[in-house]
N, C-alpha and C positions, 0 to 999 in steps of 0.2 A: 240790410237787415230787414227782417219781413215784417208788416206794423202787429204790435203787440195786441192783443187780446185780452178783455179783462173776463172773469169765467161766467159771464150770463152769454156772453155774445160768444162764449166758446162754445159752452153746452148746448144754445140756438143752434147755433151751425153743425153740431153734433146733431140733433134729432131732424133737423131738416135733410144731411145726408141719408142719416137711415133711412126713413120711410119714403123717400123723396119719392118711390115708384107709388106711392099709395095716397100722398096727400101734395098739393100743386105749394111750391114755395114760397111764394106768396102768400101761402094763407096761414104759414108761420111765421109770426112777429114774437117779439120782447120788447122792455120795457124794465127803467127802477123808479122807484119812490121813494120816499121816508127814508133819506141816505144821512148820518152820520159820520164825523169825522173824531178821531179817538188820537189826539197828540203821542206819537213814539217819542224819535230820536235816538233809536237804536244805531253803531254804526255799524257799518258793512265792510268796511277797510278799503285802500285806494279812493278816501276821501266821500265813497258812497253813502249815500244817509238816512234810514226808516224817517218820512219827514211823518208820516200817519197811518192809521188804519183807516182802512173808507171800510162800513158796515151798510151794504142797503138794500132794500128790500127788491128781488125781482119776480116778475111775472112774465111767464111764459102762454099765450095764444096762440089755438089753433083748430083754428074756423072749418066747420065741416067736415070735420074726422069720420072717416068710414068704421066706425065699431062694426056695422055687420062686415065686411073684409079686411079688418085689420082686430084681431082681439087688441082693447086697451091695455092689459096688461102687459104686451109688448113695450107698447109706449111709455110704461110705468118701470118698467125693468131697465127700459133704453136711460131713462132719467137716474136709477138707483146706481146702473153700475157706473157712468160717469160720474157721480158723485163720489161712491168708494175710488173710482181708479184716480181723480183731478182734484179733487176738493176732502183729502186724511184730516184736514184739523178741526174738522165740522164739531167735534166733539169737543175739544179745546177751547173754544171759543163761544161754546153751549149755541151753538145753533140747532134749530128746533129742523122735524122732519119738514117734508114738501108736504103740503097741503092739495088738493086737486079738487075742482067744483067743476061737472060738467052740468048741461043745459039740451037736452035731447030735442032736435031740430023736428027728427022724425024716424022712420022705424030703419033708416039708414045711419044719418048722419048726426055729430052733436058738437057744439063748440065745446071746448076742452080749455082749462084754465089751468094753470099749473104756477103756485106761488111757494117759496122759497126766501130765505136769507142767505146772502154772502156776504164774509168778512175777507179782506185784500187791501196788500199793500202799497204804500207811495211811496214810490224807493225813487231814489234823486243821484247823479251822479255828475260830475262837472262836466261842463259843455260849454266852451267858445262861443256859440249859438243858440244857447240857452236864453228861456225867455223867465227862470226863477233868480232871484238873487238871494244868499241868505248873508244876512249881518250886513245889506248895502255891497257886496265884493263880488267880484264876476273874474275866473282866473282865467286869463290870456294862455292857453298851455297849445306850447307849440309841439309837445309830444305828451299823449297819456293813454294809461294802462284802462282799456273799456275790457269787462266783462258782462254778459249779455246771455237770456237765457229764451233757448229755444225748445220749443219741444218741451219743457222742464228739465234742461241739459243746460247744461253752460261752458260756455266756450268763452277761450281769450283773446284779446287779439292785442296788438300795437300800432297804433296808428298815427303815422308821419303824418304835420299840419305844417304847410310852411305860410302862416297868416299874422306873423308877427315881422313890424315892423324894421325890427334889427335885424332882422333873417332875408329879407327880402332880397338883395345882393347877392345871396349864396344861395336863396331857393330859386333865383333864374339861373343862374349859373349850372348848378346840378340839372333842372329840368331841360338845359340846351346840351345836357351830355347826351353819350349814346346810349341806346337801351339797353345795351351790355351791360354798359359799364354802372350806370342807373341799379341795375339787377345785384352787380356784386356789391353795390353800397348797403343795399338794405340786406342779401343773405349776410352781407358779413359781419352786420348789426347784428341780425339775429342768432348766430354761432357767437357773436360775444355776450350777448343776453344767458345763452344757455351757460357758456361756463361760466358767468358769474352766478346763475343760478346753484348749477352744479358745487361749486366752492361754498356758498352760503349752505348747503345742504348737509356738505362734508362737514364744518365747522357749528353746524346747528344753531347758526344764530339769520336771523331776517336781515331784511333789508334796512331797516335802522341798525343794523350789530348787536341785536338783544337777544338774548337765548330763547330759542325756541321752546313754548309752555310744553314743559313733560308729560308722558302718558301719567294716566289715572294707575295703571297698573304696570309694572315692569320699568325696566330701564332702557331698553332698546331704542338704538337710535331712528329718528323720525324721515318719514321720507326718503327711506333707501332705492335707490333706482328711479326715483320720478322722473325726473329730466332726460332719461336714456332717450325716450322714442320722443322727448320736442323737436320738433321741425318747422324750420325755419321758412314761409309762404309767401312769395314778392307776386304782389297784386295788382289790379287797376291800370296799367300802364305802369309799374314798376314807381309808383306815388305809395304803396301801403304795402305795408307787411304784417302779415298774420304769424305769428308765435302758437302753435297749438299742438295737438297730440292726434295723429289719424285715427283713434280709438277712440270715440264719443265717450264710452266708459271713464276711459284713464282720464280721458279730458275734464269731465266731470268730478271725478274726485280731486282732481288737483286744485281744480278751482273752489271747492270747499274748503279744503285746508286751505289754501293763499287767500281768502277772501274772510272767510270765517263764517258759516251758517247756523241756524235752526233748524234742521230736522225734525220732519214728525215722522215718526215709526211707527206699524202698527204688527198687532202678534201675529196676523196670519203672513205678512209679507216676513217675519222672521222666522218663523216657519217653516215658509217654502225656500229659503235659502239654505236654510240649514239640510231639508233635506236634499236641495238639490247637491249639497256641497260633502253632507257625510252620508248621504242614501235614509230609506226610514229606517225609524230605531226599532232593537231589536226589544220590547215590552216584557219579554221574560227571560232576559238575562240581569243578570246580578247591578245590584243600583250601585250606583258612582260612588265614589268616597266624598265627592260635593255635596250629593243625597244625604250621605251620611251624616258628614256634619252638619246641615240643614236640620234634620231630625232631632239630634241631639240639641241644637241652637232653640228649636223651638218646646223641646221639653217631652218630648218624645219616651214610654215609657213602656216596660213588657215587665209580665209574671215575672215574681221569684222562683224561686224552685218550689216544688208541690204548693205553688198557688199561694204563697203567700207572700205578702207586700208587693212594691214597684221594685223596678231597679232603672236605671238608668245605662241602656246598651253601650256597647263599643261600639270605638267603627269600624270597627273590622269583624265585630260581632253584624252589624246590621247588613253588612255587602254580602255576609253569608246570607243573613235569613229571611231578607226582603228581595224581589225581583227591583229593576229598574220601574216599570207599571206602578206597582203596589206603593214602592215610595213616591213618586209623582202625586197619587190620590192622597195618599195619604199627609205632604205635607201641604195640599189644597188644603184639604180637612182643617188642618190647625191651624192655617194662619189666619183663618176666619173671614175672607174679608175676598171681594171679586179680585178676579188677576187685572192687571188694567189692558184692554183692548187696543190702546195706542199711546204715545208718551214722546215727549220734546229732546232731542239731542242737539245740547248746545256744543258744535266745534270751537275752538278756539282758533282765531286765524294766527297761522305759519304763514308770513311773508317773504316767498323764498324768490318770487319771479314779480320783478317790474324794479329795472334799478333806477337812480334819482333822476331825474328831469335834468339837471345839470351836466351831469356824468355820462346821461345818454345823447345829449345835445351833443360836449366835447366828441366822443364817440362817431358822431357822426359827422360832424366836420371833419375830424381826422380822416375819415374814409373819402369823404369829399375831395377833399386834397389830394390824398392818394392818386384818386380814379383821373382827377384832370392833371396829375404831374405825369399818371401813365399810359405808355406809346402802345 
């Protein structure tokens, strides 16, 4: 797994690729200060754990900038939109704008300063090799469930440990089989992962046997077709198997739901799904019946007949006599108050993939046996 990044030393590496033809890289540095630590303990599921927030301050350098052949406003744009596309909860967190203080060397060059706050998380997960303890206990796990996030993507995987002391016997044993046969232990592990996945999904309940928390809206069952495209991946020398989806997408949403997340959303990214999804809207066709009752909900009111008094429309009065457009503005108008620009969705984790460490041990023994009783 490639080493992680925290987002000062990501964004560095972002403006040093750009302009890399215009300014020498070495004479872009970073740097933090004034770092705070904000106690979570939020969990993450499969044992993962918000241990904190780290809040700190960085500053970004960069010595010698050519303003006269490179406009700064480049480099002020290069820093904005990494910001909007890496760093959505700026606003959540009331982080303030980037600050900039340049220092004009000469009618070429200037050192450029560029300071900033970020807020990020300490997310903890069990490790054999780990060098954290919490509550004094370190878990010996001769198999477990790592999820891991790349790119801002997350992928699954499963990964065979044979570092325990009881196993050792049967972890030489299998690693003196043949690579064949090696291969069909671990696919066949993971064809039994997937259909107990598949079962738990059918039956709606996780991997403890607890029903899966229902939609907010509707009845429909959860998780229809996830498990179709898992595939089952013998790696390393036939030592690891990756459990995943060839779909970074689907792989991605499945480990929201299994894991359970926070979400920051913002209105322009829903937006542009929507219209990639329903095309744009058509502004002067007849408003929704949602519209509708919006209007009405919010107190919504037209002439009586020859002008005298309110009335209070139907909704099937208002689909006649407002366009789509007209009600949009108009219940801005009344609700008084800014739309919000981005907002937190908490998933609930569905624990439908990673069965128990004991059940997946037996599991594999059994295959073990298998492969050395067969010719």
């Amino acid at each position: 797994m490639a080493e992680l990044q925290h987002k000062l030393q990501h964004l560095t590496q972002f403006i040093q690729t750009s302009i890399s033809s215009k300014v020498m890289v070495n004479k872009i540095t970073s740097y933090q200060d004034a770092a705070t630590l904000q106690a979570d303990g939020e969990e993450r599921g499969n044992d993962g754990l918000v241990v904190a927030q780290w809040r700190y301050h960085g500053v970004i350098s960069i010595e010698e900038f050519p303003h006269r052949k490179l406009d700064p406003r480049v480099l002020f744009a290069l820093v904005m939109c990494w910001l909007t596309e890496h760093d959505t909860s700026r606003d959540i967190y009331e982080l303030g704008d980037p600050e900039v203080e340049v220092e004009v060397l000469d009618h070429e060059k200037a050192d450029v300063l560029i300071e900033l706050d970020f807020m990020e998380p300490i997310e903890m997960l069990p490790d054999p090799e780990g060098l954290c303890c919490i509550s004094g206990n370190v878990t010996p796990w001769q198999l477990c469930l790592l999820m891991w996030r790349k790119n801002l993507r997350w992928t699954m995987a499963l990964v065979i440990d044979f570092k325990s002391p009881q196993e050792l016997e049967q972890a030489v044993a299998t690693l003196a089989l043949p690579l064949k046969k090696r291969i069909w232990i671990l696919k066949d592990l993971g064809r039994w992962e997937k259909r107990m996945a598949k079962s738990r999904i059918k039956r709606q309940k996780d991997v403890n046997n607890k029903p899966f928390e229902k939609r907010k809206q509707g009845d429909a069952p959860l998780l229809q077709g996830m498990v179709d495209k898992l595939e089952p991946y013998v790696k390393n020398n036939a030592t690891l198997l990756e459990l995943t989806w060839p779909n970074k997408r689907q792989a991605s949403i499945a480990a929201i739901h299994n894991e359970g997340a926070s979400l920051v959303d913002n209105a322009n990214a829903l937006i542009q799904r929507e219209r990639k999804q329903f095309g744009e809207p058509d502004y002067s066709a007849p408003c929704t019946k949602a519209q509708a009752i919006t209007l009405r909900r919010l107190g919504y009111r037209i002439r009586g007949r020859k002008g005298k008094g309110w009335n209070k429309p139907s909704v099937r009065n208002l689909e006649k006599r407002l366009t789509l457009g007209q009600a949009g503005l108009i219940i801005r108008i009344l609700r008084k108050s800014k739309a919000k620009q981005s907002w937190v969705m908490k998933m609930p984790q569905r624990q439908f993939l990673g069965s128990k460490v004991d059940k997946v041990r037996d599991r594999l023994i059994r295959n073990i046996e298998k492969a050395r009783n067969k010719k």
